[in-house]
C-alpha positions as CSV (number, residue, x, y, z in Angstrom):
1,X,4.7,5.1,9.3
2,X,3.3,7.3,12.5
3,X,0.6,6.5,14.8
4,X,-1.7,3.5,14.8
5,X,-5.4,2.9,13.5
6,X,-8.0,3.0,15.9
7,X,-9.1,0.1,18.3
8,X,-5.5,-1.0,18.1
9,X,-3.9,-2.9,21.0
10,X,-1.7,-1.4,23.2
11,X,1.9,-2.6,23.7
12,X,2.0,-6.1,25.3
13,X,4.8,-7.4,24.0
14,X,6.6,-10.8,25.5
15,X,9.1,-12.6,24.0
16,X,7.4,-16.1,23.3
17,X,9.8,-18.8,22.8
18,X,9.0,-22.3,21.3
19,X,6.0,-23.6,22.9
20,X,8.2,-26.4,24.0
21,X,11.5,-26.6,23.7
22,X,14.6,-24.9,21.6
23,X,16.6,-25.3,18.7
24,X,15.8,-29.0,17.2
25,X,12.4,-29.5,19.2
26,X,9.1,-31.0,17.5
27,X,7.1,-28.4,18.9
28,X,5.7,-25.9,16.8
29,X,7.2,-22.0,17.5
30,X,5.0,-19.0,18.4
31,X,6.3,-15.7,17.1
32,X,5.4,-12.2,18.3
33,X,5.4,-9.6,15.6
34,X,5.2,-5.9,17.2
35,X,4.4,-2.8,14.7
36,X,2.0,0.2,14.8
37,X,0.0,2.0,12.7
38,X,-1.5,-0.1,9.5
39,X,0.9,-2.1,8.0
40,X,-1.0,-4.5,6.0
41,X,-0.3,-7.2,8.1
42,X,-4.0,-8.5,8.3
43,X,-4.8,-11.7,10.3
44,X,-5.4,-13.3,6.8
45,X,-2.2,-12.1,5.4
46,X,-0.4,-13.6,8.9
47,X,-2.4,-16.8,8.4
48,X,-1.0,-17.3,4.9
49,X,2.5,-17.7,6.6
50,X,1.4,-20.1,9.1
51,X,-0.1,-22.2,6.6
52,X,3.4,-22.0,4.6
53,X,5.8,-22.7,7.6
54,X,3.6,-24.2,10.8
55,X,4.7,-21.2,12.7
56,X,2.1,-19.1,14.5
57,X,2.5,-15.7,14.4
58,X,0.9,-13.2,17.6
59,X,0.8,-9.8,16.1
60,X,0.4,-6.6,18.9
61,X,0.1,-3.0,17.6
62,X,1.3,0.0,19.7
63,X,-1.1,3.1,19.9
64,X,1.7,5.2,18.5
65,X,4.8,5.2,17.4
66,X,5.8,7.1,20.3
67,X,4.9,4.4,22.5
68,X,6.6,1.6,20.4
69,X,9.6,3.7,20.3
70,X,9.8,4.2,24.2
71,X,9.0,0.5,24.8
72,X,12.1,-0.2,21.9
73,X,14.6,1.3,23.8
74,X,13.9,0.6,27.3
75,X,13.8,-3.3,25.8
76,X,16.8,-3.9,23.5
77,X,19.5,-6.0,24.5
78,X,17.2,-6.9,27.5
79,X,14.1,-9.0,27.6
80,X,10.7,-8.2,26.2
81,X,10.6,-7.1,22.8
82,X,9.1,-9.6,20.4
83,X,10.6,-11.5,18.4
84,X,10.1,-9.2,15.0
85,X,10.3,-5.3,15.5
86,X,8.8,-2.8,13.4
87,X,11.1,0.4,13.6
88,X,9.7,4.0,12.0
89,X,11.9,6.2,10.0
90,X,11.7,9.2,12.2
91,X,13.9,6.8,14.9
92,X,15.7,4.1,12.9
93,X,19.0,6.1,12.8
94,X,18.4,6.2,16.7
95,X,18.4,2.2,16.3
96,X,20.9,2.0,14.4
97,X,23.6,3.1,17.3
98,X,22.7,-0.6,18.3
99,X,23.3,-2.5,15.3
100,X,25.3,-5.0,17.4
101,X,21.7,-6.5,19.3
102,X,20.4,-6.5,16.4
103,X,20.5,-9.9,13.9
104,X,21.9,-9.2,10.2
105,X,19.9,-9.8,7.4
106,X,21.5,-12.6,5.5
107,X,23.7,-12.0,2.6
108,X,21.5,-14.1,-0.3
109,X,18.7,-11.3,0.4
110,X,20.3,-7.9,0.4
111,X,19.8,-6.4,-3.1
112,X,15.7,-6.6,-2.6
113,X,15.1,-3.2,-1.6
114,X,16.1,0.5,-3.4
115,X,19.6,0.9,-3.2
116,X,19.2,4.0,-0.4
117,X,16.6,2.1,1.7
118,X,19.3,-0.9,2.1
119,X,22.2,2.0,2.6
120,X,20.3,3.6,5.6
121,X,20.0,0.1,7.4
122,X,23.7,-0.7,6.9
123,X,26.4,-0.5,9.6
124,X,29.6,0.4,9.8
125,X,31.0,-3.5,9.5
126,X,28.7,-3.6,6.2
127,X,25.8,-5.4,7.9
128,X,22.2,-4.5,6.5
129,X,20.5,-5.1,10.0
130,X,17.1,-4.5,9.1
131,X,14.4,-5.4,6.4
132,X,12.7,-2.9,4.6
133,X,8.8,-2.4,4.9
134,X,7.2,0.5,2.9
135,X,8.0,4.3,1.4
136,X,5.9,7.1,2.0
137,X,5.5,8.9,-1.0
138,X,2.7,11.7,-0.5
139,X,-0.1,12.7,-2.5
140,X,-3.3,15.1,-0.9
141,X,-5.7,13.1,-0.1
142,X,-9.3,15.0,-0.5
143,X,-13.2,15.1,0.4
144,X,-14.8,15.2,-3.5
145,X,-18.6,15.9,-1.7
146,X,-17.1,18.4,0.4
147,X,-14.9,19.5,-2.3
148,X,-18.2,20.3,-4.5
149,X,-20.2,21.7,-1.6
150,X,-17.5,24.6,-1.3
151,X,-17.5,25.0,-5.0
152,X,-14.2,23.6,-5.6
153,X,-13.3,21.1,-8.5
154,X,-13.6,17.1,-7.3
155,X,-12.2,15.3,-10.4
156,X,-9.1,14.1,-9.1
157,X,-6.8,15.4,-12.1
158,X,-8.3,19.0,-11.7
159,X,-7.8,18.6,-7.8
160,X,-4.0,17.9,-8.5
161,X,-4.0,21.0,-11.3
162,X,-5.5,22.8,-8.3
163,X,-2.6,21.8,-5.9
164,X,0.2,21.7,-8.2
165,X,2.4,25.4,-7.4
166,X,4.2,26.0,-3.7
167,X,3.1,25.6,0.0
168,X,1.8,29.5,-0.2
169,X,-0.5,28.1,-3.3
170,X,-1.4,25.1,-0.6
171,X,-2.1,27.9,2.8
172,X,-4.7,30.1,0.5
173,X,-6.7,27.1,-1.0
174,X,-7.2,26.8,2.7
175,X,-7.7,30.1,3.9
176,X,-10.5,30.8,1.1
177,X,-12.0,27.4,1.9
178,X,-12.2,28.1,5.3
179,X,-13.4,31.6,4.9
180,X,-16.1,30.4,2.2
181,X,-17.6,26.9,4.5
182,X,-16.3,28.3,8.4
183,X,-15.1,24.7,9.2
184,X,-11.0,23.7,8.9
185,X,-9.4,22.9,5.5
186,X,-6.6,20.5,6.7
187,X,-6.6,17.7,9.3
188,X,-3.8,18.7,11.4
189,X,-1.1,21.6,11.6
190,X,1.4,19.2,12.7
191,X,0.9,17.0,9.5
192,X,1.9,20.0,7.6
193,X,5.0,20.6,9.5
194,X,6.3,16.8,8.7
195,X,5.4,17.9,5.1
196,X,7.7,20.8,5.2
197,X,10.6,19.3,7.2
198,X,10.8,16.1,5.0
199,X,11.4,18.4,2.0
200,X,14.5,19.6,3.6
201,X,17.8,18.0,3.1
202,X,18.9,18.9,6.5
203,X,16.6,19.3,8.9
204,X,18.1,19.0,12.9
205,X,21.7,17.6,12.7
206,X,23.9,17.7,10.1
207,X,25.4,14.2,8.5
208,X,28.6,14.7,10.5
209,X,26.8,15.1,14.0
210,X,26.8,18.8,14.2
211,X,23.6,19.9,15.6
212,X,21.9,22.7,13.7
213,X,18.1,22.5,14.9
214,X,17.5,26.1,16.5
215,X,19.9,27.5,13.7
216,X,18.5,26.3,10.5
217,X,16.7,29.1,8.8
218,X,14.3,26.4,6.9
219,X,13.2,25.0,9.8
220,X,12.5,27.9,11.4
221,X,10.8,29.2,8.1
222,X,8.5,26.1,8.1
223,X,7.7,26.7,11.9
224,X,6.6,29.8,11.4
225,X,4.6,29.1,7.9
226,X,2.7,26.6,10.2
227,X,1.8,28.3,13.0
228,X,1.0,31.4,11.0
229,X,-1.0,29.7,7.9
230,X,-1.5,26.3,8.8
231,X,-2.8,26.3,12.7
232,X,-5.7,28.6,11.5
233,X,-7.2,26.0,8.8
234,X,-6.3,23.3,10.7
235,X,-9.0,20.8,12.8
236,X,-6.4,19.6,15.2
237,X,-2.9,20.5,15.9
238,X,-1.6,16.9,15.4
239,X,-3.4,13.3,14.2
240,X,-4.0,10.1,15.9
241,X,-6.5,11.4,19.0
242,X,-9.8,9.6,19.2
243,X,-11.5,13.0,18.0
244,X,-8.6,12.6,14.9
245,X,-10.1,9.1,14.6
246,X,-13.6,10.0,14.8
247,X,-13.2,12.9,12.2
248,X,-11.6,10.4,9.3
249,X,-15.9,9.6,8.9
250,X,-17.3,13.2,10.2
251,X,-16.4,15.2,7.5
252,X,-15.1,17.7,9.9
253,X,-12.1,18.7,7.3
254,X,-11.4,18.3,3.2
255,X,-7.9,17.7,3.0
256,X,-5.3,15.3,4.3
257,X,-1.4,15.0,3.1
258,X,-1.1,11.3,2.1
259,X,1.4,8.9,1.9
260,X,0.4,5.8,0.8
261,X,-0.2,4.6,4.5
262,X,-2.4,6.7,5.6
263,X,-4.7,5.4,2.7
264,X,-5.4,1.8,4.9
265,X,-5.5,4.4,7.9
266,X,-8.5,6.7,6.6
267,X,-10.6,3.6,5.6
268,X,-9.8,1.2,8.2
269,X,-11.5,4.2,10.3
270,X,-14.1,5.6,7.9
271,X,-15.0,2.4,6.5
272,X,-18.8,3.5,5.5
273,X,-17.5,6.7,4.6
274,X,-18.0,8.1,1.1
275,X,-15.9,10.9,-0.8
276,X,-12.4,10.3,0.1
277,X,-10.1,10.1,-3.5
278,X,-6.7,10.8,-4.3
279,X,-4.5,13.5,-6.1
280,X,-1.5,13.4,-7.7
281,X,0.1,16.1,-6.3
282,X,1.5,17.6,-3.2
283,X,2.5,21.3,-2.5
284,X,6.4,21.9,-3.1
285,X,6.7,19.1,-5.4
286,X,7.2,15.9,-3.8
287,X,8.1,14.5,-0.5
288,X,8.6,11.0,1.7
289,X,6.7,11.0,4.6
290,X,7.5,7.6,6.6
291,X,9.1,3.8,5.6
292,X,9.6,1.5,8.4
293,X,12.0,-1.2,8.7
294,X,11.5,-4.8,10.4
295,X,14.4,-6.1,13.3
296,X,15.2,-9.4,14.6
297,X,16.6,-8.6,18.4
298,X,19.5,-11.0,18.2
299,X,18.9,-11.9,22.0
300,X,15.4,-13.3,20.8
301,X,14.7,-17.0,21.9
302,X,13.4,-17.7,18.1
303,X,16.2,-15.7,15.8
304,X,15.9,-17.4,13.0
305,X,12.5,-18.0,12.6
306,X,12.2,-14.2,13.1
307,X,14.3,-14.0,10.3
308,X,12.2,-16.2,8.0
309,X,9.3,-13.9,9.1
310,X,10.5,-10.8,8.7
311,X,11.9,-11.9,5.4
312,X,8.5,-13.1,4.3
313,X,6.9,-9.7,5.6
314,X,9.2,-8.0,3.0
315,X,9.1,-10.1,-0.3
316,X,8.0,-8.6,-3.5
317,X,4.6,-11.0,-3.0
318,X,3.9,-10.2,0.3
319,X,4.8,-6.1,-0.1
320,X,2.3,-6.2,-2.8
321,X,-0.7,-7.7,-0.6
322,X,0.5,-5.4,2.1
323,X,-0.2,-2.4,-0.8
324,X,-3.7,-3.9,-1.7
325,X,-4.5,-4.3,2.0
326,X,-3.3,-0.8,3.6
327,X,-1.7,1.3,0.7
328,X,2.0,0.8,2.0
329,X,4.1,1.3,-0.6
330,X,6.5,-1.0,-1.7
331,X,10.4,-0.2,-1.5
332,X,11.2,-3.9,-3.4
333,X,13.0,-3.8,-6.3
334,X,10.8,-6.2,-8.1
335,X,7.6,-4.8,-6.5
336,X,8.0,-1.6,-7.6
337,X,8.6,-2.7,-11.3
338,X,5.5,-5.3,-11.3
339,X,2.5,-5.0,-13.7
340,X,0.3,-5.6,-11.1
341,X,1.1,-2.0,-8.8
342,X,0.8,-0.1,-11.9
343,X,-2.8,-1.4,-12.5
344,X,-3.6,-1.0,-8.6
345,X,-6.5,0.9,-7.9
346,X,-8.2,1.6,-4.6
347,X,-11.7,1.0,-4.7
348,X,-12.3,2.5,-1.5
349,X,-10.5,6.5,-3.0
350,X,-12.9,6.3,-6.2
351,X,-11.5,3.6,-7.5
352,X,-8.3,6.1,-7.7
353,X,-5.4,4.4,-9.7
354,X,-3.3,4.3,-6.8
355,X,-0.5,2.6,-7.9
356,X,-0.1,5.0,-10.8
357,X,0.0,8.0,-8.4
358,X,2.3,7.5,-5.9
359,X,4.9,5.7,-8.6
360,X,4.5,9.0,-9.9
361,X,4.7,10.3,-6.3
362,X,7.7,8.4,-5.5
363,X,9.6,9.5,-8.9
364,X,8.7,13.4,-7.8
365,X,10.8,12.9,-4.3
366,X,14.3,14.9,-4.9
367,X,15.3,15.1,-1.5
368,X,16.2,12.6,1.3
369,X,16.1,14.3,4.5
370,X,18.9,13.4,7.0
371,X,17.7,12.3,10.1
372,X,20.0,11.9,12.7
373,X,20.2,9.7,16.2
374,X,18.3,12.8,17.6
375,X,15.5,13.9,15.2
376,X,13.0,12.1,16.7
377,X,13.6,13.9,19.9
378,X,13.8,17.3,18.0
379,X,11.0,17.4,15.4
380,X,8.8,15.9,18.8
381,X,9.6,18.6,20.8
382,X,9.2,21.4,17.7
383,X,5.6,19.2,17.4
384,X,4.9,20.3,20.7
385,X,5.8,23.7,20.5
386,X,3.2,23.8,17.2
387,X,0.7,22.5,19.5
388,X,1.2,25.0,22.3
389,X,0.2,27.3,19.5
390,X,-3.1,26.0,18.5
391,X,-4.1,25.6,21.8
392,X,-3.2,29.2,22.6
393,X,-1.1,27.9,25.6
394,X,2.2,30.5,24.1
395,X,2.5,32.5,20.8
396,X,4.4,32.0,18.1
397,X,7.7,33.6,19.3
398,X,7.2,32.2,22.5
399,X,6.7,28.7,21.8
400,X,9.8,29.2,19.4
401,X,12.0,29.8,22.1
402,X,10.7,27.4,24.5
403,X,11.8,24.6,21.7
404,X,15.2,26.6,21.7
405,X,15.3,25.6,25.2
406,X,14.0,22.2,25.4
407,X,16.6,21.7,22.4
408,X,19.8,22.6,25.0
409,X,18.9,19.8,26.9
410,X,19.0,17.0,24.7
């Protein structure tokens, strides 16, 4: 998951003990639960596992997942971080050079999650040192009224006929949309370049640590698709700005790449909003865009009642209830084979059959892309350079080799 939903709290995160006392006291135990973005960890769903254990639960939200990063790392293996950590894909490798401050998940519960979600949060000792959240399976997300107004089709099954070919297929939909109405096709430019890159199986560094980011000719391919096709039907050159925010309701763009995430995102922001559905479909096939992971900091004054938390957070029941509340996808075993997420629908998207469609989105992702201790740092920085583009700060070629640079110094 990336970014956070609007209004959220800023970091303010402080390691609460017991309210009175350690291991053995009577005194009830305050945990602090830290994530960004939209979860599904509502105050209702927190309240549930109060009722169950007695423990209260204080839940703060970064603004981004920039800013929960920055304050991870300056944090771990000190003091500060709260006593369960949400950790996003895009820097969980990064995390995982620290395995050692971080508490193992016990033995009786490893076999929960897909077999390559547990793989990616297991050391080299064998520990599985984190607990799995969500996938990000993507559909395209879409404006049916502002679909119809530009004469395209709305029904969500002709929407995904519509979208079903390559990325070229994906940039002229746009073009003649934005040519036919004047106003942008896609929300962001950058949202298309996490599309692209999360279709590749290598991306920046290579599984052995060789670093290949300036000379990977599909990443420079997908650079240059963006900032030649996308950045001109584009309404912002990257999400999760207050204008970004505002837009979700505005109507001020049609089309949005979707993991199942984004779903709570778009109408936890647009909540009076109507239009928004769902297609099954996503240009190139299928891709992952996100998946977080839960941490215990071992140095925590509460470990194991982290533990229980963060075990609770990911259980089949409670990944389920986190699906109905924000769309995040399930990556438990038994989840993802229940009755009830393939009868989920979203009344919110049209009463879409959600469930349906990204189980079908999930089964259409062939490629995991390898993201090293430094692709955070890298796809940030080739962000940036997209940016620098839409705003007309450097061209294409120019902002290209500025990334080449910024990449030597990593």
């Amino acid at each position: 998951m990336a970014a956070a939903i609007a209004g959220a709290a800023t970091l303010a995160l402080v390691a609460t003990g017991c309210t009175g006392g350690g291991s053995g006291s009577d005194e009830p135990v305050t945990l602090t639960l830290a994530t960004f973005n939209d979860f599904g960890y509502t105050d209702e769903l927190l309240a549930e596992f109060t009722a169950e254990t007695g423990i209260e639960v204080v839940h703060n939200k970064a603004a981004t997942s920039n800013d929960a990063r920055a304050n991870y790392f300056q944090k771990l293996g000190n003091s500060g971080l709260a006593d369960v950590e949400a950790v996003e894909i895009d820097w969980f490798t990064e995390a995982m050079q620290y395995a050692d401050l971080l508490a193992p998940v016990p033995e009786d519960l490893q076999g929960r999650w897909l077999d390559w979600k547990e793989a990616s949060a297991t050391d080299s000792e064998g520990n599985l040192i984190a607990y799995g959240t969500d996938i990000g399976p993507q559909g395209v997300c879409y404006r049916s009224d502002l679909f119809a107004a530009a004469g395209l089709p709305t029904d969500r099954d002709e929407v995904a006929a519509l979208f079903d070919g390559d990325w070229d297929n994906f940039f002229q939909i746009g073009a003649d949309y934005t040519a036919a109405t004047g106003k942008p096709f896609i929300d962001s430019a950058n949202s298309v370049l996490q599309g692209m890159v999360n279709q590749l199986e290598t991306a920046y560094e290579e599984a052995d640590g060789t670093i290949v980011a300036t000379e990977n000719a599909d990443i420079q391919a997908a650079y240059e698709a963006v900032t030649s096709k996308a950045v001109p039907i584009a309404a912002y050159s990257g999400q999760w700005s207050e204008d970004w925010f505002a837009s979700l309701a505005s109507g001020e763009f049609a089309v949005m790449l979707c993991p199942g995430w984004m779903l709570g995102v778009i109408s936890g922001n647009a909540p009076d909003t109507t239009g928004w559905d769902i297609a099954d479909a996503f240009p190139g096939g299928g891709g992952n865009w996100g998946g977080s992971y839960l941490t215990v900091p071992a140095n925590g004054a509460n470990v194991e009642a982290a533990g229980q938390l963060a075990a609770w957070l990911t259980s089949p029941e409670t990944q389920m209830k986190a699906f109905a509340n924000a769309g995040t996808f399930p990556s438990q075993v038994d989840a993802l084979a229940s009755d009830e997420l393939a009868a989920a629908t979203n009344e919110y998207f049209n009463n879409a059959p959600t469930g349906e469609i990204l189980t079908a989105r999930a089964e259409a992702i062939t490629v995991a892309t390898f993201k090293g201790p430094k692709y955070f740092q890298f796809h940030d920085a080739l962000q940036n350079a997209v940016t620098r583009v839409f705003d007309g700060l450097e061209d294409a070629d120019t902002s290209w080799n500025t990334w080449v640079t910024e990449v030597s110094a990593f």
